[in-house]
Residue, then its C-alpha position, 0 to 999 in steps of 0.5 A: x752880226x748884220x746880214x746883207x740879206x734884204x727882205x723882199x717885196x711880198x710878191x703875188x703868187x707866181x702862177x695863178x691857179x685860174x683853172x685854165x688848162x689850155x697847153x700854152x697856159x699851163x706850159x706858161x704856169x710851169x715856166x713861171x714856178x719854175x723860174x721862181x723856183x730857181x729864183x727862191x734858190x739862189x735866195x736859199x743859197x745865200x742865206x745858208x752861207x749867210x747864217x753859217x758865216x754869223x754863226x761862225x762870227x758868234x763862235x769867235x765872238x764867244x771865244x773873245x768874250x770868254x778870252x776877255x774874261x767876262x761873266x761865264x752867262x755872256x759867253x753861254x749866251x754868246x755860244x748858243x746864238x751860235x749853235x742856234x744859227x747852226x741848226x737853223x742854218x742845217x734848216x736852211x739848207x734843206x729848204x734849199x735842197x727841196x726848192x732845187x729839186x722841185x724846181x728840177x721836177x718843174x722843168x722836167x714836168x714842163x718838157x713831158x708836159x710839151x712832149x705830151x701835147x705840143x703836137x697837138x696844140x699845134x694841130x690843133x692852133x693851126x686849124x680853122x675849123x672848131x676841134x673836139x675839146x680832150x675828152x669828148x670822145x671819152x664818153 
């Protein structure tokens, strides 16, 4: 029972957490989470189909085992590998669930974000003279 699943590479986080708030800055981090969001999905995703065909493949290897009329501790060990499988792929599943909807809160936070402020940045970017940072007139 291989998987065609392939670890990857240990990559760095994907938006850095440097303190810059500047709204071409934070529209880049948001775009950066959101894409790898979107990317741990489709990775999400083909592991639940991957764990719940092995455990479909451990079911049907139990019931050969017990058909071929082995010990009854091989047919219990092959049986709860199944089992085992099932929940981590229930498990699985509802990992996937959470990135999708965080990827989806990502994208939806990038456009407020851009609604927000874009006018401003673009004001702002536009100018020559030096503008008050957000804030200053808070005090």
């Amino acid at each position: 029972m291989s998987s065609d699943l392939a670890p990857r590479p240990s990559a760095a986080a994907p938006a850095v957490a440097d303190g810059d708030n500047r709204y071409k800055a934070v529209q880049a981090k948001l775009d950066a989470l959101g894409r790898a969001l979107d990317d741990a999905g489709l990775g999400l995703e083909e592991l639940v189909r991957s764990v719940r065909r092995n455990a479909k493949r451990a079911e049907d290897a139990a019931r050969d085992v017990d058909n071929a009329g082995l010990d009854g501790k091989f047919v219990e060990l092959t049986s709860n590998v199944g089992v085992a499988l099932g929940g981590a792929g229930v498990q699985v599943k509802k990992l996937y669930e959470t990135a999708q909807e965080t990827a989806d809160l990502t994208h939806e936070t990038k456009r407020t974000h851009s609604k927000l402020y874009g006018a401003l940045d673009d004001i702002r970017s536009n100018r020559r003279e030096k503008t008050p940072r957000p804030g200053f007139f808070n005090h």
